[in-house]
Every structure is written in structure tokens, then in C-alpha cells.
DOZA-502907 format. One record per residue: residue number from 1; residue in three letters; x negated, y, z negated of N, C-alpha, C, O, CB in turn. Coordinates in Angstrom, 3 decimals, padded with zeros to 6 digits, always signed. Atoms other than C-alpha are relative to their C-alpha. Glycine has a CB too. Layout:
<pts>
- nr|rest|n.xx|n.yy|n.zz|ca.xx|ca.yy|ca.zz|c.xx|c.yy|c.zz|o.xx|o.yy|o.zz|cb.xx|cb.yy|cb.zz
- NUM|ALA|X|Y|Z|X|Y|Z|X|Y|Z|X|Y|Z|X|Y|Z
...
</pts>
This chain:
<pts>
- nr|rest|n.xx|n.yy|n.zz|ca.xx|ca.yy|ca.zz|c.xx|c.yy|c.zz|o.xx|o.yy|o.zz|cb.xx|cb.yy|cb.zz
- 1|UNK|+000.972|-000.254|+001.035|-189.851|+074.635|-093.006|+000.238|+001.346|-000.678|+000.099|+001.449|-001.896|-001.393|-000.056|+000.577
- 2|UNK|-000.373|-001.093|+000.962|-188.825|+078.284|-093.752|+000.939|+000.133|-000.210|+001.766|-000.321|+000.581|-000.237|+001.029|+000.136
- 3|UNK|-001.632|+000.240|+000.185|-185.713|+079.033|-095.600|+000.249|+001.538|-000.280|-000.265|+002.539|-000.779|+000.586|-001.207|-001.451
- 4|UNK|-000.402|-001.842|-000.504|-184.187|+082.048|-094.873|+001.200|+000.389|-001.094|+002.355|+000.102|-000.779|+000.869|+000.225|+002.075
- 5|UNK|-000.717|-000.649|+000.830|-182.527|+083.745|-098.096|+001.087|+000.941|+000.470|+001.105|+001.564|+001.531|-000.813|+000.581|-000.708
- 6|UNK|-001.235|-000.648|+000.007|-179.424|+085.333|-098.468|-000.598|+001.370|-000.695|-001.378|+001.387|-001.647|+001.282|-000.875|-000.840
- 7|UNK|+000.151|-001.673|+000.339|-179.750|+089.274|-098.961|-000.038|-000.110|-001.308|-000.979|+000.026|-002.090|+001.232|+001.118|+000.469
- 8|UNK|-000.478|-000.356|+001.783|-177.866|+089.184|-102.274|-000.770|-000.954|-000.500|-001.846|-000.403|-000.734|+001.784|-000.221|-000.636
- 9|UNK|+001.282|+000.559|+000.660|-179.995|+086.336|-103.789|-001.239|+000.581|+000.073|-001.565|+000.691|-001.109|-000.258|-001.163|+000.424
- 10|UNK|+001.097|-000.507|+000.005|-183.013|+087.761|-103.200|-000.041|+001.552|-000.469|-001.159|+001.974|-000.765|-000.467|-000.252|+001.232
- 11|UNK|-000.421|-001.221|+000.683|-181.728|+091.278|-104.437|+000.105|-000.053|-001.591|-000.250|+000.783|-002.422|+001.336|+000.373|+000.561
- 12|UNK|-000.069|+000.122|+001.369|-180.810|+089.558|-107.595|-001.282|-000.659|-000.646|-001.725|-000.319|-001.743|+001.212|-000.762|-000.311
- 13|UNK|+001.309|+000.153|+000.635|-183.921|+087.812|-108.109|-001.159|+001.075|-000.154|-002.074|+001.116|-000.977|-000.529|-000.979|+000.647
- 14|UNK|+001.150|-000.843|+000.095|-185.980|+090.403|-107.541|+000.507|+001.102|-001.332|-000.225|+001.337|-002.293|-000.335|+000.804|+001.654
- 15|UNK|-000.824|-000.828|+001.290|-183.666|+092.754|-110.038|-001.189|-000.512|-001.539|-002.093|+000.056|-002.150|+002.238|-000.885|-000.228
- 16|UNK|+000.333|+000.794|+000.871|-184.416|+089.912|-112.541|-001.666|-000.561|-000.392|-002.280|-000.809|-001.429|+000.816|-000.918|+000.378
- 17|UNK|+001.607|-000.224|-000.354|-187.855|+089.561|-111.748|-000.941|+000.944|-000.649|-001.811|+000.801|-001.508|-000.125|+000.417|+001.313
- 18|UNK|+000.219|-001.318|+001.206|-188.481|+093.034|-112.790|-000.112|+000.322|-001.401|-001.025|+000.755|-002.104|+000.786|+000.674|+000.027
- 19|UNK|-000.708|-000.317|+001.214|-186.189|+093.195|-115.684|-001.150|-001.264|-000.810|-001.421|-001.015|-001.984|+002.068|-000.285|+000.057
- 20|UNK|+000.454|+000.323|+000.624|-188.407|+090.359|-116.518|-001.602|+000.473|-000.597|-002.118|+000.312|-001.703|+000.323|-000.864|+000.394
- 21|UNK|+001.120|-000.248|-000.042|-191.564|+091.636|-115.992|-000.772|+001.221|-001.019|-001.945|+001.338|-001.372|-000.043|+000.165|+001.262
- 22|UNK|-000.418|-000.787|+000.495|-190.357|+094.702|-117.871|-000.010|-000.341|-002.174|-000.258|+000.289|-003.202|+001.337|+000.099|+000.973
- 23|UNK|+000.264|+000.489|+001.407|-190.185|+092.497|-121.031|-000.955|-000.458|-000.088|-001.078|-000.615|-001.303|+000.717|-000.799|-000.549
- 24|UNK|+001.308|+000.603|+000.478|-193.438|+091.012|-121.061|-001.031|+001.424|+000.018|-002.215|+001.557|-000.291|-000.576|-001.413|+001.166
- 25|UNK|+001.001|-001.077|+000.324|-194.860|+094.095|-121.065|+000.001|+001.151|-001.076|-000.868|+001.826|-001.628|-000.111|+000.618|+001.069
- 26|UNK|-000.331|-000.351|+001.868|-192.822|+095.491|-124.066|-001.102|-000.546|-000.732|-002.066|+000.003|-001.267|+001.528|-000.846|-000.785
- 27|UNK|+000.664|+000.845|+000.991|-194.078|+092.343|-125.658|-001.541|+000.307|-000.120|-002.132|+000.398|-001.197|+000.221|-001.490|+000.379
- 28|UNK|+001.371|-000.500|-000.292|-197.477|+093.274|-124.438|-000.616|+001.608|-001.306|-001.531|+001.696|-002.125|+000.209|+000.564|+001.976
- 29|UNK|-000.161|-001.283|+001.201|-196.906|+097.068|-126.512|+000.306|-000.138|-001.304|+000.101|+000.631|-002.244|+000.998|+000.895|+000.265
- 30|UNK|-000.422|-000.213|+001.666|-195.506|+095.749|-129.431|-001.396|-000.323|-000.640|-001.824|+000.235|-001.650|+001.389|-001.217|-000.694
- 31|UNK|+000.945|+000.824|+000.439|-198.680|+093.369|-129.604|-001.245|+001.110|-000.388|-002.041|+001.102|-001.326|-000.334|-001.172|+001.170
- 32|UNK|+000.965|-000.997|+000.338|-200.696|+096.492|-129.128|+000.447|+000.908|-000.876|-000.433|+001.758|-000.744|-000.459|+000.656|+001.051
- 33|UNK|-000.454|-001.297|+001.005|-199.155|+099.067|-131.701|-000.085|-000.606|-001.043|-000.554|-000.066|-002.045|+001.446|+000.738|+000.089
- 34|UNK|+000.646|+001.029|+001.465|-199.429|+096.114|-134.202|+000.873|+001.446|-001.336|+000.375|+001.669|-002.440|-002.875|-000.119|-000.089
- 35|UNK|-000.928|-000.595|+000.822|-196.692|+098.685|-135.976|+001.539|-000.244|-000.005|+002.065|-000.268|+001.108|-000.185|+001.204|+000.202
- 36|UNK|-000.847|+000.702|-000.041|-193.577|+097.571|-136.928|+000.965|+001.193|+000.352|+002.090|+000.861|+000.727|+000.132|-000.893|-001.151
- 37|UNK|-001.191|-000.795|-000.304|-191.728|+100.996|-136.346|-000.064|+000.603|+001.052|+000.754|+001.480|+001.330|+000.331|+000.867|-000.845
- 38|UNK|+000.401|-000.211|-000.790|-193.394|+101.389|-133.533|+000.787|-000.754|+001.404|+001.265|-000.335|+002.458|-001.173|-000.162|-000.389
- 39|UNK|-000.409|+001.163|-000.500|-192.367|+098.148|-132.273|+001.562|-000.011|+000.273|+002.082|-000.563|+001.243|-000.430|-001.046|-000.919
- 40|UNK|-001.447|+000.075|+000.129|-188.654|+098.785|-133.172|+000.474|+000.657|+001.095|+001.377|+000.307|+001.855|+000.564|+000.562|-001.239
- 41|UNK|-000.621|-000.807|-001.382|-188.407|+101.471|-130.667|-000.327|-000.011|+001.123|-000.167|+001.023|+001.772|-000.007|+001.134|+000.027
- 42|UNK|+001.083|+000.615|-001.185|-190.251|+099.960|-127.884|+001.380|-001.359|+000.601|+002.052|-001.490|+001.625|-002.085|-000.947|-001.005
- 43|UNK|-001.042|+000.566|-000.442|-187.955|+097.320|-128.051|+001.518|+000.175|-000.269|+002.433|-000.582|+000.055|-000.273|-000.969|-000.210
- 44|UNK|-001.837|-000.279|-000.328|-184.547|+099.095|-128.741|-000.046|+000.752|+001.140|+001.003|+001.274|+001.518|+001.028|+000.981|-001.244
- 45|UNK|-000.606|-000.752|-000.904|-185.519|+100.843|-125.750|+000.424|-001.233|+001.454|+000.715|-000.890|+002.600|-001.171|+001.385|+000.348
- 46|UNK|-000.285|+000.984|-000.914|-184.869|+097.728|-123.714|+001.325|-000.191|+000.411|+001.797|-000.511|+001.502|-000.421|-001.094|-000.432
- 47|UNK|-001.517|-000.116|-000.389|-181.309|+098.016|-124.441|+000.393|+001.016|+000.986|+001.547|+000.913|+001.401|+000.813|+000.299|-001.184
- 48|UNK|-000.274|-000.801|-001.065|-181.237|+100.629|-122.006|-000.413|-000.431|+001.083|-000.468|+000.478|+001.912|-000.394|+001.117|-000.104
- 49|UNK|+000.244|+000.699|-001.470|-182.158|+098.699|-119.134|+000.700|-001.760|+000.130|+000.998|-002.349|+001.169|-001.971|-000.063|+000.230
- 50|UNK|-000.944|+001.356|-000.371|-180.427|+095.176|-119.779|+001.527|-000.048|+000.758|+001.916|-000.888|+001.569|+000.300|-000.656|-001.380
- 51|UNK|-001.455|-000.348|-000.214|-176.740|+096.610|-119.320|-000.106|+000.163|+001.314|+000.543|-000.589|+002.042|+000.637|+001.237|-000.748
- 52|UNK|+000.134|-000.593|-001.190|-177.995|+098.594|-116.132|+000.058|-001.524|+001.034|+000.911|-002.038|+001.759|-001.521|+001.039|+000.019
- 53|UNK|+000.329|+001.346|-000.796|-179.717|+095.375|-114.729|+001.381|-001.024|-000.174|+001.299|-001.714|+000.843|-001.545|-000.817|-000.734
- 54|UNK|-000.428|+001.030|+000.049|-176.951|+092.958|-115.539|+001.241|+000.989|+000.786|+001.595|+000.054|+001.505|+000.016|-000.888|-001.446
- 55|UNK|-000.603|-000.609|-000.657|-174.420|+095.395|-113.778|-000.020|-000.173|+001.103|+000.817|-000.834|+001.717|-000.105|+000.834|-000.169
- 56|UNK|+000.731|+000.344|-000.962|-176.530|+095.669|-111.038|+000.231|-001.277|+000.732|+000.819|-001.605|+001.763|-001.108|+000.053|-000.441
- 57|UNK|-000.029|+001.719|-000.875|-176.886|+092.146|-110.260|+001.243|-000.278|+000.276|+001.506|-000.707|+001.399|-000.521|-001.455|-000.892
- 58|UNK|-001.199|+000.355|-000.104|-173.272|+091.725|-110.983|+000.348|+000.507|+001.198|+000.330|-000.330|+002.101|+000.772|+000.341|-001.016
- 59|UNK|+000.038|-000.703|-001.541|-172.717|+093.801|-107.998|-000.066|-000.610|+000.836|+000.750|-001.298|+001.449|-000.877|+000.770|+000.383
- 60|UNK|+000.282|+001.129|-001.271|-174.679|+092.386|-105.723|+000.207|-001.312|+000.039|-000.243|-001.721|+001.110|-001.219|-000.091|+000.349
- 61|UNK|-000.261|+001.560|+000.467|-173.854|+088.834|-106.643|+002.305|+000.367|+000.585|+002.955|-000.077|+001.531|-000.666|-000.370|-002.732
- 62|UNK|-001.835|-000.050|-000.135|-169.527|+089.692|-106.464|-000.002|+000.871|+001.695|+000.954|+000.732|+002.459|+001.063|+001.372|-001.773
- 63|UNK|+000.232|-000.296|-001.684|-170.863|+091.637|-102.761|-000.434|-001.149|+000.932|+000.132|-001.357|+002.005|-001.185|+001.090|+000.223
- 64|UNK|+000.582|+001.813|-000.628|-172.396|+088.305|-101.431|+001.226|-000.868|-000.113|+001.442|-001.722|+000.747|-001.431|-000.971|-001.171
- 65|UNK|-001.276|+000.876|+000.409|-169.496|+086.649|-102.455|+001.665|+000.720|+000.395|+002.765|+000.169|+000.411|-000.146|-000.197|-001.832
- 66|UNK|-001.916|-000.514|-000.922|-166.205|+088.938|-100.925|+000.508|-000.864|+000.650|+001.420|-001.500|+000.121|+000.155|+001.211|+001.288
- 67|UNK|-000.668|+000.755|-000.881|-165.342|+087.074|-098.351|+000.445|-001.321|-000.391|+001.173|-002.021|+000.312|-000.713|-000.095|+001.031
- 68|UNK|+000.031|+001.948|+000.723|-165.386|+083.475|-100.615|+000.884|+000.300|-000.673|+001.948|-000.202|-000.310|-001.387|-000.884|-001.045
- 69|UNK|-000.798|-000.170|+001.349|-163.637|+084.769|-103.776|+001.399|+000.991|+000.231|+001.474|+001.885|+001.074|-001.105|+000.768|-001.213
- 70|UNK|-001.575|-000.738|-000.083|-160.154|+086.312|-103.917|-000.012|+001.383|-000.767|-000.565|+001.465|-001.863|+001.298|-001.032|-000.813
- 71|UNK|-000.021|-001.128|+000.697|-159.782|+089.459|-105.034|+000.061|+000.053|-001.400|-000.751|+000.747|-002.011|+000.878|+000.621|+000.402
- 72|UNK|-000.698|+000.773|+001.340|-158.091|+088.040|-108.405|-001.146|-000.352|-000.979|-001.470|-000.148|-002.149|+000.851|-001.541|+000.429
- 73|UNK|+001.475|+000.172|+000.878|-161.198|+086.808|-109.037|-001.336|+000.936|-000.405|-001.970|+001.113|-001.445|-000.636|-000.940|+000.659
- 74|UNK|+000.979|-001.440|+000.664|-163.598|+089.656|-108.819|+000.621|+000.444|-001.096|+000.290|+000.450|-002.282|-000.144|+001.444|+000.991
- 75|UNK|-000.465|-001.251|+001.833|-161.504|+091.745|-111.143|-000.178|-000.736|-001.002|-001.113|-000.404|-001.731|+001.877|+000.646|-000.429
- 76|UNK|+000.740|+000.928|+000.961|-161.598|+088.826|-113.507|-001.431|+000.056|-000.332|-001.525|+000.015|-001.559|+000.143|-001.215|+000.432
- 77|UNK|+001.064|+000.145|+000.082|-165.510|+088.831|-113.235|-000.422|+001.451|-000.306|-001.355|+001.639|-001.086|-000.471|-000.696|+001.053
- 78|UNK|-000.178|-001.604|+000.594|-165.126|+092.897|-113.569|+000.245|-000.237|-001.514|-000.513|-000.015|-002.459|+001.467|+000.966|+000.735
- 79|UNK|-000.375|-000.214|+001.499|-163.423|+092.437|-116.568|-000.452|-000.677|-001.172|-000.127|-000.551|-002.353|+001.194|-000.163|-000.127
- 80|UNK|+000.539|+001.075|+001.071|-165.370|+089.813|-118.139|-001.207|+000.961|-000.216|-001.555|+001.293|-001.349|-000.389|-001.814|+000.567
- 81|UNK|+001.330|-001.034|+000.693|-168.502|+092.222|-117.974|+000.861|+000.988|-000.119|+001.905|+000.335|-000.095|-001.548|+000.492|+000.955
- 82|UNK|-000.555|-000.876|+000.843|-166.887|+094.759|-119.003|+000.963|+000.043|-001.512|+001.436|+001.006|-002.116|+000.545|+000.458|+000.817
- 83|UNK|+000.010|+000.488|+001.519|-165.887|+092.766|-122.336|-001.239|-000.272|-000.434|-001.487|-000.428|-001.629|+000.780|-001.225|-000.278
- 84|UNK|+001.322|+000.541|+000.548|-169.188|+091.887|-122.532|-000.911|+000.814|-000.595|-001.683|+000.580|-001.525|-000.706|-000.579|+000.925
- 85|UNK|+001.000|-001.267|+000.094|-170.816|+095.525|-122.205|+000.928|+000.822|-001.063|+000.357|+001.831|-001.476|-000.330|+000.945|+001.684
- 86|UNK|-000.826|-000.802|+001.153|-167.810|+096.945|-124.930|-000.814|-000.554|-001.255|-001.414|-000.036|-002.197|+001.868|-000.396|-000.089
- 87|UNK|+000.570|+000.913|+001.133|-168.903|+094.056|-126.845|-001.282|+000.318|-000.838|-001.508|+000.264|-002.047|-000.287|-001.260|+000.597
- 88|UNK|+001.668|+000.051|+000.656|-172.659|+094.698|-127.185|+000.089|+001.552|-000.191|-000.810|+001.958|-000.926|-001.595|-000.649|+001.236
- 89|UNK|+000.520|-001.326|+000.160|-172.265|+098.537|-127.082|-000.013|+000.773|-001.449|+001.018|+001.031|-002.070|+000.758|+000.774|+000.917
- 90|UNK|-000.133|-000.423|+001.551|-173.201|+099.996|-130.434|+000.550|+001.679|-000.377|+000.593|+002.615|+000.421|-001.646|-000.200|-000.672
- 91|UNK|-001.246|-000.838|+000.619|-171.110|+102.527|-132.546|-001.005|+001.055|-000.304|-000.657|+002.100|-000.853|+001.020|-000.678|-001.445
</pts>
């Protein structure tokens, strides 16, 4: 009847959890400032916590997983976020 989680899953949900909880409560501020330039920087400050969090998880998610995946493959999964985070990072 009880199911006994894996460290790293439950590390990443809870991350995600947060990070979500984190946006509904932006949304919550924008609703209250009812200003639109208000609003802008409320939610560009979000971009400073998505990168972190999706790092993060990446982490713990490619740590849960050593012993399964080949080395070959982490770096691959390294290097894919790290096209991802060049990608989105603004100039």
C-alpha cells in the first residue's frame, strides 16, 4: 500500500512544485498591480528562477540515473541544456 519514492524523484517534484507555486503567485501580483509595467517586471523576474530550477532538476534527475546511463549520455543531456540555456539567454 505505501510506495516508497526514489530520492531524486521526489527532489525533482518538489523543485517543480515550488517553481510552480512560485508562478501562481506572480500571477496572483500581476492580478493585483492591475499595471501593465508593473506586471512586466514581476514577470521578467521569473526568468531568473526557471534556468536555476531546470538546472537543478537536471542534476538531480542525471544523479538518479549514473549508474543506468553511460557517461556518453549524460554529457549529451549536459549539452543539450546547455543549448537550451545559450538559446533562451538574452543579449
Amino acid at each position: 500500500m505505501f510506495f516508497i519514492l526514489d530520492k531524486a524523484i521526489l527532489g525533482m517534484a518538489l523543485l517543480r512544485l515550488i517553481s510552480g507555486c512560485l508562478e501562481i503567485f506572480v500571477a496572483l501580483l500581476i492580478i493585483k498591480f492591475n499595471d501593465i509595467e508593473k506586471a512586466l517586471i514581476v514577470n521578467s523576474s521569473l526568468a531568473l528562477v526557471g534556468p536555476p530550477i531546470l538546472l537543478i532538476t537536471t542534476v538531480i534527475g542525471l544523479t538518479g540515473m549514473a549508474d543506468k546511463v553511460s557517461l556518453t549520455k549524460i554529457l549529451w543531456v549536459i549539452g543539450g541544456v546547455g543549448c537550451i540555456l545559450y538559446g533562451v539567454k538574452s543579449n
